[in-house]
N, C-alpha and C positions, 0 to 999 in steps of 0.2 A: 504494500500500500504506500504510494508514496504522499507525502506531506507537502502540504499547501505553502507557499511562498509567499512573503509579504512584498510590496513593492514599496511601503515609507512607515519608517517608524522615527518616533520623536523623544527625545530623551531632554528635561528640562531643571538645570538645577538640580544635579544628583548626582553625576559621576564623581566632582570633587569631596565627595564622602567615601569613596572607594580607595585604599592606598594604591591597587593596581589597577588600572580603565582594563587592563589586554583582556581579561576572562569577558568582560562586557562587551568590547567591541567585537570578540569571537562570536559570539552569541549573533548581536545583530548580523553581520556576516552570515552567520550560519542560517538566516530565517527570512534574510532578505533575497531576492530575487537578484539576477545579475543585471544591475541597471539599477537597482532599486535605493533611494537616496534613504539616509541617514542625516537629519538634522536635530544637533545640539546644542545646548545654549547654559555658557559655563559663566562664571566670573572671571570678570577679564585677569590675568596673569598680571600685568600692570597695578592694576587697582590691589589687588590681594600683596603684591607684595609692598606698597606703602602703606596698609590699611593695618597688616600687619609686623610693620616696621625692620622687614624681614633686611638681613645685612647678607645673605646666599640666595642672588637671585637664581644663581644654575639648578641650583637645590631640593628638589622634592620634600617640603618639612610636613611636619605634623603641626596643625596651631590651632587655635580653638576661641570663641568668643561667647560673649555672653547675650541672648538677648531678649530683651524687655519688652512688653507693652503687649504681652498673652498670660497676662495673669502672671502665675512666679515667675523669675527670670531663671534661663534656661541655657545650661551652657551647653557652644553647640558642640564638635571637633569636627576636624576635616584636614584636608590637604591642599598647602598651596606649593602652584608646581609652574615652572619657566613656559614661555611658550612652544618649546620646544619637545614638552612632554604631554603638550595637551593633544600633538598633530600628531608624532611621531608613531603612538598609539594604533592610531587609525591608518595609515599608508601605511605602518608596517607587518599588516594584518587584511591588506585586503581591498583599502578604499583607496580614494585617490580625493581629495578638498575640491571640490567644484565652487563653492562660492565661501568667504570670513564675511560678517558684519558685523560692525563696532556700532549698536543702534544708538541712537539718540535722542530724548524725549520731544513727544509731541508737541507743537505750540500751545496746545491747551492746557497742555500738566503746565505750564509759566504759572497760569493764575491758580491753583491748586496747591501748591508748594512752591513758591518763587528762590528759594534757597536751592533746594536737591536740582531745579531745573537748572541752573546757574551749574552748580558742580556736574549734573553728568553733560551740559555742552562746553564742559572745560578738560572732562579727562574721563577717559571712559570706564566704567563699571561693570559691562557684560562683553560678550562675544557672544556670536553664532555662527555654525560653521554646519555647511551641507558635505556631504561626504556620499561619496555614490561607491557602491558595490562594485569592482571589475567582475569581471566574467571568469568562467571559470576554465 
């Protein structure tokens, strides 16, 4: 019997809680069709390593933060990792990067929070990266 193929799966906000992406990125790999994209959407490498004062950008670390404003505060852990470890993952396993966006808040979030829109159009906070399956 063989097994159904997907053609786009989304991953959002979650791999840098993994210390390794490879088992992950196997996976989609293994469930996606040959063609079939792969888009995920990380904290930008930049932003993580002045957010957490990190002094080994090349560095894979473990670092962890706390946070507020869900009832008790909640410390998280995770891993912040060079950009180099966020790609390398993915091409060396299978994909090939078809398109990076560094997004940037909408004109409307201005009047909403006039602060955070100021910082994410002065230095970015996310990434997203399409990632298409080669063939086999």
């Amino acid at each position: 019997m063989s097994k159904a193929k997907i053609i786009a799966a989304y991953e959002a906000l979650a791999l840098h809680y993994l210390p390794d992406w490879t088992p992950a990125i196997r996976e989609f790999y293994r469930v996606l069709k040959p063609g079939g994209y792969l888009v995920i959407s990380i904290e930008h490498s930049f932003f993580e390593y002045n957010f957490f004062q990190s002094t080994q950008y090349f560095q894979t670390e473990p670092v962890k933060c706390t946070w507020k404003g869900f009832g008790q505060p909640v410390e998280v852990h995770s891993y912040r990792r060079p950009l180099s470890a966020c790609i390398a993952p993915l091409t060396d396993n299978g994909f090939y990067i078809d398109r990076l966006v560094e997004p940037k808040p909408t004109p409307e979030f201005e009047q909403y929070d006039p602060r955070h829109f100021k910082e994410l159009n002065e230095f970015p906070s996310f990434m997203c990266m399409r990632a298409v399956r080669r063939g086999d």
